[in-house]
Each structure stands twice: as C-alpha cells, then as structure tokens.
C-alpha positions in Angstrom: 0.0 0.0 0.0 2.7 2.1 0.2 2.6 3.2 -3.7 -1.3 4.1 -3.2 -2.0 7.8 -3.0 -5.5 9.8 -2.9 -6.1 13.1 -4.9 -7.6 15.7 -2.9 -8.4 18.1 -4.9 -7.5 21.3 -2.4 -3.9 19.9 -1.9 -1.5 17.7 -3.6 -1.3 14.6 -3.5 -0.5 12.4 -0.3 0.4 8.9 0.2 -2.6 6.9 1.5 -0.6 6.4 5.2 -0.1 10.3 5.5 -3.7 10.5 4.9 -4.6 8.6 7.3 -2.2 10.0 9.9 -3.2 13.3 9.6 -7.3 11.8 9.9 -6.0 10.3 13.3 -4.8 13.0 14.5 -8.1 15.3 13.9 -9.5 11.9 16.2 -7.4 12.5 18.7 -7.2 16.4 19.0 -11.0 16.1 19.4 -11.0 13.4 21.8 -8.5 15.5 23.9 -10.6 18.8 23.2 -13.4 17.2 24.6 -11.8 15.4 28.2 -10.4 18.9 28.3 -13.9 20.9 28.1 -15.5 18.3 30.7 -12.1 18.5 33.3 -12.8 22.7 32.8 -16.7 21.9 33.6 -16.0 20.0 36.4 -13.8 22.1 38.1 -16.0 25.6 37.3 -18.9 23.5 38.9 -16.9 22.4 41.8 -15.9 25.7 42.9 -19.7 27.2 42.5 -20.6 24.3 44.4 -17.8 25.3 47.2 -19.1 29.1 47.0 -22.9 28.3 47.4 -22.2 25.6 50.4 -20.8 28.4 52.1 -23.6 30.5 52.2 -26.1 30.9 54.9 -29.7 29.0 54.5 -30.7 33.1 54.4 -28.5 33.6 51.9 -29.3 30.7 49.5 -33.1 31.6 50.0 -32.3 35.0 48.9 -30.8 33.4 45.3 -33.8 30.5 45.2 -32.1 27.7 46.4 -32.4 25.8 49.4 -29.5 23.0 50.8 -31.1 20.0 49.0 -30.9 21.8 46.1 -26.7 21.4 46.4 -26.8 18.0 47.6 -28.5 17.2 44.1 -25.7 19.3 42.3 -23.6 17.5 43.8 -24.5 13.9 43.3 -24.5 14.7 39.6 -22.0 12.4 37.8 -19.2 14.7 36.3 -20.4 15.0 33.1 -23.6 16.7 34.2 -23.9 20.4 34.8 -24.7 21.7 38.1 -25.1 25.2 37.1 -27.9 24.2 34.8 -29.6 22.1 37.5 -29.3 25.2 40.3 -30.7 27.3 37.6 -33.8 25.1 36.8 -34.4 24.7 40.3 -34.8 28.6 40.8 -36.4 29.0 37.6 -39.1 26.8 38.8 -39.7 28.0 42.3 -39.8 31.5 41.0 -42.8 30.9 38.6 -44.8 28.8 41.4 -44.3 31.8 43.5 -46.0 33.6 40.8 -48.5 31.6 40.1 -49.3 31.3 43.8 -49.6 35.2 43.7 -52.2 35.5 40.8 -54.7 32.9 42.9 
C-alpha cells in the first residue's frame, strides 16, 4: 500500500498512510478537546458548588435555592452540569411563586 496515493483536490497529493495519519490526529485532538472541556466543567462546577455551600440558609433563600438543592448538584455524575440544574431549580420556584400570587 505504500505506492497508493489519494487526490484531494485542495492539496496535492499524499500517500494513502499520510492521509490517514493526519485523519488520526483530527480523532485524537477532538477526543482531547473534549476530556479537556468536561475537566474545565467539572472544576467551574466544583468551585460554585464550594461558593454556594458556604452560604447561609438566608442567603441561599435569597438566590432560590435551598441546601437540598446542592446535595442534588452534587450527586450529579461529572459529566452533568450543576449550574444548569441550580438554575432550573430557581427558575421553577420563581414561577410557582408567581403563580401562587395571581390565585
């Protein structure tokens, strides 16, 4: 196979085993892109999750939250986000609260 090249009509052409290489590599600079985007994700929700444990039960009623709310953030496996599930948890208290209101 090493005689066998591919025309590519943008670039010259390559031996079939460069080819391949260089489609490889694309695989593996996404599949590090991505580990690298969920270790970033996992650390940004770590340290909200440190911040917001901090805080009073006052304060987190103040923001919408309420301690269980955490707990659940935190028992998310890694790959989930805990900043969307704190967010959905406000967002729904907020509009039974108004709902409650216009009865």
């Amino acid at each position: 196979m090493t005689g066998t090249t591919i025309r590519d009509t943008e670039r010259a052409e390559l031996p079939l085993p460069f080819t391949r290489l260089r489609r490889a590599r694309g695989y593996v600079v996404t599949l590090l892109a991505s580990v690298a985007s969920g270790l970033s994700r996992a650390a940004i929700n770590a340290r909200v999750l440190r911040q917001l444990g901090a805080m009073s039960e006052r304060e987190l009623k103040d923001i919408g939250l309420v301690r269980q709310d955490l707990a659940d953030a935190i028992a998310l496996r890694l790959d989930g986000d805990a900043t969307n599930l704190l967010l959905a948890r406000r967002d729904e208290r907020k509009a039974a609260q108004r709902r409650k209101e216009r009865t």
